[in-house]
N, C-alpha and C positions, 0 to 999 in steps of 0.2 A: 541517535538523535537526542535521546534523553540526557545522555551523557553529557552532551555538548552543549546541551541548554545551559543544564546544574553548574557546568564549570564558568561559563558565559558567566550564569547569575552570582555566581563566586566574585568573579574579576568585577563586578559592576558592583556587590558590597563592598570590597575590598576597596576602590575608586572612592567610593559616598565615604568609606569611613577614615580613608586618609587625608581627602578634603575635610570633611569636619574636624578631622586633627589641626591641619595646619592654620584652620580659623580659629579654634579654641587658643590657639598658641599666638597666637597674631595680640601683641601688646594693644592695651587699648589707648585711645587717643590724650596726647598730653596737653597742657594748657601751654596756650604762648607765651604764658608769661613767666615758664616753668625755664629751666637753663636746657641748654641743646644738649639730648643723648649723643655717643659717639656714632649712633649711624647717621645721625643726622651733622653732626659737624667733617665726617667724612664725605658725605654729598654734598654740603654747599660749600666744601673748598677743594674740590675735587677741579674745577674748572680755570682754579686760578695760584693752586700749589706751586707750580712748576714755572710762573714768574721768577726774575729776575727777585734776590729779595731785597733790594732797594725801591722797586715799583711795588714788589709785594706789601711792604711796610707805609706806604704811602696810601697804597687803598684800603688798608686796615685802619689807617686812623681817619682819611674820610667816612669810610662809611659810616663812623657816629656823630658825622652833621650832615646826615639824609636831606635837608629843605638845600643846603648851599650845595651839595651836588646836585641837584635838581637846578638851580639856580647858574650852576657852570657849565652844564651840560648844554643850556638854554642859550646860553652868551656865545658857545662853541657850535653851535650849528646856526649863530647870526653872523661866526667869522671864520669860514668855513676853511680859509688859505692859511689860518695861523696854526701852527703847532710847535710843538718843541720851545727851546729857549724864549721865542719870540712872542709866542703864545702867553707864557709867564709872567715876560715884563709886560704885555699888556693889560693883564688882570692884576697888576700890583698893587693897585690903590682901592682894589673893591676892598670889602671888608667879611671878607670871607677867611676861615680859618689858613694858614700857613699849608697845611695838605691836601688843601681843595684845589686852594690854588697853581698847588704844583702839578695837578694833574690835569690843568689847560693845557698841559705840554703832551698827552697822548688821548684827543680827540675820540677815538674809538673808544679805550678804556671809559671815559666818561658817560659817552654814548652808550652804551654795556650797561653801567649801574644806574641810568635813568630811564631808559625801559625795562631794565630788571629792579624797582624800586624797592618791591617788595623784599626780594634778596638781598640788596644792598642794607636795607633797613634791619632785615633781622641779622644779619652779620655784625652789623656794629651794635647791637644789642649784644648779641654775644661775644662778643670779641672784649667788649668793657668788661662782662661780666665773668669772661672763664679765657682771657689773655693766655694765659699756660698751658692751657690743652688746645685752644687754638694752633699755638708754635710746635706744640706736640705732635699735632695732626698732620701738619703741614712737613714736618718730619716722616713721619711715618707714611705718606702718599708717596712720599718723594724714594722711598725707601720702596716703594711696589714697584715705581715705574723702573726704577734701576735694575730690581730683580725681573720685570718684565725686557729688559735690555729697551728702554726706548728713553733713558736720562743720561746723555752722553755730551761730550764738548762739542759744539758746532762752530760754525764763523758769525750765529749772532751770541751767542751764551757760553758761558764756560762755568765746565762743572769741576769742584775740587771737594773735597771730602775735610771736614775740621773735626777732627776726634769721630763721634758718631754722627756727627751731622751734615749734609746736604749742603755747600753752598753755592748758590746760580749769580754769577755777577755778568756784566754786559759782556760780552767780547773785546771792546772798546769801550772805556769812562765817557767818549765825551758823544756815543752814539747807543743807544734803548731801543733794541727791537720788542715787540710785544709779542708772544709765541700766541698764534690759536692751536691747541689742540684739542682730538676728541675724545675725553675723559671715557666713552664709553670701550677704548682701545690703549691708550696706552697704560693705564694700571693693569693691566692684564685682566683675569675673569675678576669682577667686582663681588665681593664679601656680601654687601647686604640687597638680598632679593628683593625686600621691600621697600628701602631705599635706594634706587639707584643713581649713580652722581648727574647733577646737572652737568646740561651743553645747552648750548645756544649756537646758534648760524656761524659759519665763518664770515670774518669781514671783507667787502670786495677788495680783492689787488693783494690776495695770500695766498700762495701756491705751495707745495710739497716738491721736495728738490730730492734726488737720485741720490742714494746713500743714507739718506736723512734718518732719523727716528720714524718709526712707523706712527701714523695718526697726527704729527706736528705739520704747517703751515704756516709760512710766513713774508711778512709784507715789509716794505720799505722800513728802513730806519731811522729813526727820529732824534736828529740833532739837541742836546741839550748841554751842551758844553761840560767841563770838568766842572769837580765842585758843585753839580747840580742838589742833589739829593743831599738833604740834613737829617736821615734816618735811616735805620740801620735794621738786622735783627741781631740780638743775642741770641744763639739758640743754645747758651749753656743754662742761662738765668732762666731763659725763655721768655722773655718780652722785647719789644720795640722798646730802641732808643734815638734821642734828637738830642741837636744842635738846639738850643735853644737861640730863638730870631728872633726877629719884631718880622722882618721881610723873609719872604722866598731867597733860599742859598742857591745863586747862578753866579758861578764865575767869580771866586771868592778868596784866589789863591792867599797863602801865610795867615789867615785866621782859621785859627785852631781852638775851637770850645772843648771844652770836655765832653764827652755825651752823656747825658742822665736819661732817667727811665720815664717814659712817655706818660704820659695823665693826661686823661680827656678836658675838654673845656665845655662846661657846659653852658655857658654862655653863646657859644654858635651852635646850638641847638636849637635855638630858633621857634622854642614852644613845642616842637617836636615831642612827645611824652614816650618815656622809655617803654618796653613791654614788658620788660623783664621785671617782678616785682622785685628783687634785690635790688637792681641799679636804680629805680625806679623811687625807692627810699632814699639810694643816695643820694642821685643829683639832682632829683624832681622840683626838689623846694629850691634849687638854683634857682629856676626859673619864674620867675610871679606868673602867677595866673594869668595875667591882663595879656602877657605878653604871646600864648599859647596862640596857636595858630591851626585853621584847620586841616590839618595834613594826613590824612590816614589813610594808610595802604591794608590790604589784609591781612588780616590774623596771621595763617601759616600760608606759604607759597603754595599757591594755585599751578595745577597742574599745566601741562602742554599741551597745546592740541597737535594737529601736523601743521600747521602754518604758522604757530607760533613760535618762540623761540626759549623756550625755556621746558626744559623736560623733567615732572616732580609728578611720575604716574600717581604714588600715593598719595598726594593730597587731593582733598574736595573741593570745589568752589571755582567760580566766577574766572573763567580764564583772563589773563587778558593783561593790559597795566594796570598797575594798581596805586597810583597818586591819586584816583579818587576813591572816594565810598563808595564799599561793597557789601555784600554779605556777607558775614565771617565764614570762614572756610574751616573742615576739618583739622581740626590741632596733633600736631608731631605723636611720635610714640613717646611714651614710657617708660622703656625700653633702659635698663639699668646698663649704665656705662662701661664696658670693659674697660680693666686698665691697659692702657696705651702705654708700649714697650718701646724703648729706642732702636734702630734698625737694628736688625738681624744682622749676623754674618755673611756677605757679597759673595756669593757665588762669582768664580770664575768664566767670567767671560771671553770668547773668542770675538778679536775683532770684527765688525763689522763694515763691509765695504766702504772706503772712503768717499766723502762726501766731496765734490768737483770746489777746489778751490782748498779744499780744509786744513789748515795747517797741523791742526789738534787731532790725532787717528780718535773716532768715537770708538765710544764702547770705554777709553782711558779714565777714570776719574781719578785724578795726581794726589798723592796725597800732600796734606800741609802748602801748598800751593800758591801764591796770593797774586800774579803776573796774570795780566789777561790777555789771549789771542785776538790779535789783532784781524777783524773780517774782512773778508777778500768781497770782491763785487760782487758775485753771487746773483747779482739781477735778472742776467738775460742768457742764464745757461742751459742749455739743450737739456730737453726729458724733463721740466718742471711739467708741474700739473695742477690748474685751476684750482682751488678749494671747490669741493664741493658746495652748491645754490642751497639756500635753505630747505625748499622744497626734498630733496634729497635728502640735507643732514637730516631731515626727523622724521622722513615716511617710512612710518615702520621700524623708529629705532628703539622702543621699547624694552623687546622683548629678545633681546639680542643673546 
């Protein structure tokens, strides 16, 4: 009996003391207005890598005019039948930046980054401030989910490989499905314990199709005619480039800009004040004082609850939306940056069962490739499966 105490009381120091390890070792908290570690620019584009990167390039340059997608999002749920192209020419005479506007044309995406303001807000803080590890990252997600086999061509996306990098374009130019999936599943087991990547609810009317990638979901397709999109990504330079417009590019055929490399305006900042104190010296005196406006979201992003929609177990504070005043919440790690390596060497994959309709076998990524698969109906095919209700996606998705 004695015996069995002493080893008991063994296993119980040995418990206290590798707890206390792993909290001595736990980085302490960073300022927001410090630039994002890589575990932190891994979780908040963890949920949105795997776009299309003509839509991906479009929400990277709204989110650094936080107040006008707040302001488009608001317009998009007073006209709740417009989307796509039509949605576009509708908002054309606001005076809202060229990328805001173009994302009238997927109602949901907007809706996404205005109850996730706070996310939205710190993404184009960093996205101005650290553009090239941003495209980095966005690389390198996209480089797990393939080694996890779930980044493969479907009937709405097609995937081709440019040198070391990842490219997702539509299926179709003149039709943008929007993927939801659940970052907690298709990167495979997630790298950082303490960061783990955000998710948020699927949207109603997205279901998982027989064959598919494991953890993707998807909903109707959104007409936007050729010629929509006026930006792009480099992922050799590693930045977004544009068209430069005065108007949204819809339907534009034989005018051909050069592309140049994207710069923020901060003029449709809208008084908005940067957090980042680098950018914050750049473009801050853009703005006059007078014109500031009072808009502040929280510090670092507030964690989830189960009925919320946004999953950030390590941070402190105020759950909830964050367009108004809160109490500052726990700030990011510390946490010194690995360098971020361009994908690894592609394990050989064996095909994966074909998906009903698919022209493109997944699991293929072509290489050098630039033709896109044309989507098949896909709509009302046998063996789809609801997305999971929000309630489900986060009971208990934590600690997965």
């Amino acid at each position: 009996m004695k015996a069995f105490v002493k080893h008991a009381f063994r296993q119980l120091l040995v418990l206290l003391v590798s707890v206390s390890v792993a909290f001595a070792q736990t980085p302490p908290p960073a300022s927001r207005k410090a630039a994002a570690t890589q575990p932190e620019l891994d979780q908040m584009l963890a949920p949105i890598a795997l776009y299309p990167d003509s839509l991906l390039s479009q929400i990277f340059m709204a989110s650094t005019y936080p107040l006008e997608v707040v302001e488009a999002a608001r317009w998009s749920r007073a006209n709740p039948g417009l989307n796509g192209q039509a949605a576009v020419q509708a908002v054309e005479e606001k005076d809202w930046e060229a990328s805001v506007k173009a994302l009238a044309a997927f109602p949901q995406v907007l809706a996404m980054m205005d109850q996730q303001i706070e996310w939205t807000a710190r993404l184009g803080d960093v996205f101005i401030a650290q553009e090239p590890q941003v495209m980095e990252t966005v690389q390198n997600l996209r480089q797990k989910a393939y080694a996890a086999g779930n980044l493969k061509s479907t009937q709405q996306a097609y995937v081709s490989q440019q040198g070391e990098a990842y490219v997702i374009q539509p299926a179709s130019p003149e039709v943008v499905y929007v993927p939801y999936y659940d970052t907690r599943v298709v990167y495979g087991p997630w790298w950082w314990p303490a960061y783990p990547p955000v998710y948020w609810a699927p949207w109603p009317g997205y279901y998982a199709y027989p064959g598919y990638p494991v953890g993707f979901f998807w909903g109707p397709g959104i007409i936007v005619g050729a010629g929509f999109f006026y930006s792009s990504c480099d992922w050799h330079r590693r930045r977004i480039t544009v068209v430069h417009v005065n108007r949204v590019v819809v339907n534009r055929p034989g005018v051909v800009n050069r592309p140049v490399a994207w710069r923020h305006d901060p003029a449709h900042r809208r008084g908005v004040p940067y957090r980042i104190a680098s950018v914050q010296k750049q473009y801050g005196r853009s703005t006059a004082a007078g014109e500031r406006r009072d808009f502040r979201w929280q510090g670092p992003i507030a964690p989830a609850t189960r009925n919320s929609s946004l999953n950030r177990p390590e941070a402190h504070g105020a759950p909830g939306r964050s367009g108004v005043s809160s109490k500052t919440a726990a700030a990011r790690s510390g946490e010194a940056r690995p360098e971020v390596h361009g994908p690894v060497s592609r394990p050989h994959a064996a095909p994966a069962p074909a998906a009903p309709k698919v022209q493109a076998g997944p699991g293929n990524v072509p290489q050098g490739q630039s033709h896109a698969q044309q989507p098949g109906a896909g709509r009302g095919q046998a063996g789809k499966h609801a997305a999971p209700s929000a309630g489900k996606a986060h009971g208990g998705g934590r600690d997965r």
